[in-house]
C-alpha positions in Angstrom: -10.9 -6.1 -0.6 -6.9 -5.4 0.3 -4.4 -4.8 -2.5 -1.2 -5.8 -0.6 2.6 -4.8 -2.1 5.8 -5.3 -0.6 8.2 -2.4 -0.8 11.9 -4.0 -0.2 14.0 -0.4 1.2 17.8 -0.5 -1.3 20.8 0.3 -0.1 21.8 3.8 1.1 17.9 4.6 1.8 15.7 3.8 5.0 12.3 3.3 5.3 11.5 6.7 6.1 12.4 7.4 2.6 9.9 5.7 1.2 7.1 6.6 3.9 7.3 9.8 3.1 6.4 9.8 -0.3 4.0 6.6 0.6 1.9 9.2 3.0 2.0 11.5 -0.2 0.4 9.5 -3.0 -1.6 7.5 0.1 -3.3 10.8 0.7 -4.3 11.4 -2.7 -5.5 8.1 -3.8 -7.7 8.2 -0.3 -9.6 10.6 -2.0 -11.1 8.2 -4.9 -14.4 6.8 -4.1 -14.1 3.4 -2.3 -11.0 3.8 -0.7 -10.8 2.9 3.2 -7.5 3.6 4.4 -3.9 2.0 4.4 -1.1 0.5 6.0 2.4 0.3 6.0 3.9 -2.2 8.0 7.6 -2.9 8.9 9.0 -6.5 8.7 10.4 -7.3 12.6 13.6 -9.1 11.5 14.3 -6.3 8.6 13.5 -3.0 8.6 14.5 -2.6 4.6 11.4 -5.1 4.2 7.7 -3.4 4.2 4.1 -4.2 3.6 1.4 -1.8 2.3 -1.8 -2.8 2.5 -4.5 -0.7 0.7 -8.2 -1.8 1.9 -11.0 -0.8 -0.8 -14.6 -1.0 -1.0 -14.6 -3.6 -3.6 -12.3 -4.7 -6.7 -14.0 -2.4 -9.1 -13.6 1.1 -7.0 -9.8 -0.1 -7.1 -9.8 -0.8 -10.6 -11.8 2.7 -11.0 -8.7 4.4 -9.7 -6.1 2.5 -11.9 -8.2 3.2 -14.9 -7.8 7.2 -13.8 -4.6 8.1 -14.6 -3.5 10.6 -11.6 -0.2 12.4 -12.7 0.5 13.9 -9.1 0.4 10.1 -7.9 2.7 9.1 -10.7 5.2 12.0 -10.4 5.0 10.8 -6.4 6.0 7.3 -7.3 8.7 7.6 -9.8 10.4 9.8 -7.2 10.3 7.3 -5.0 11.4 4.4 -7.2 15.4 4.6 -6.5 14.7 4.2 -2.9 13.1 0.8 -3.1 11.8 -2.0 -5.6 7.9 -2.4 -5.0 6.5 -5.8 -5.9 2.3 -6.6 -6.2 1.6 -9.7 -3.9 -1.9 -9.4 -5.0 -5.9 -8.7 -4.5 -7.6 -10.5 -1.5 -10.7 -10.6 -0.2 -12.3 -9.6 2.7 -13.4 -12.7 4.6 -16.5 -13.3 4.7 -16.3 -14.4 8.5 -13.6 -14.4 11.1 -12.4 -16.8 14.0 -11.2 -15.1 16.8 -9.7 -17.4 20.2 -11.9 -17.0 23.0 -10.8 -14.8 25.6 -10.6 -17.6 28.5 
């Protein structure tokens, strides 16, 4: 599954800011079982606009993280929080197949 946020960069601040303590807690939270990887992706037409995508195992090794409360992670976040404003967009599910065009 993908737990996908968009990070929106405030004024004064860049999106390096925000990286750098996203690589932090990333790196940590990498660590819980069922983690496999994430992404942070710039918006093309606004660089203050993000997207992190967080792929997991399954919906229950994500919820096993939230449930552990990880004070490192949360000290990492709260520093981070006057830089940007960080809204869920939700949990989705791996499809279960994928179309892909032909290469003609």
């Amino acid at each position: 599954m993908k737990y996908i946020f968009e990070v929106r960069i405030k004024d004064g601040y860049t999106a390096e800011h925000y990286a750098e303590a996203w690589l932090k807690a990333s790196a940590i939270i990498q660590r819980a079982p069922g983690a496999l990887g994430t992404e942070l992706h710039r918006n093309l037409g606004d660089p203050k606009i993000l997207i992190a995508i967080a792929h997991w195992e399954s919906k229950a090794a994500r919820d096993a993280m939230e449930a552990q409360h990880n004070a490192e992670v949360a000290d990492i976040i709260r520093g981070a929080a006057p830089c940007c404003d960080i809204r869920p967009l939700g949990e989705f599910a791996d499809p279960e197949w994928v179309v892909s065009p032909s290469s003609g």
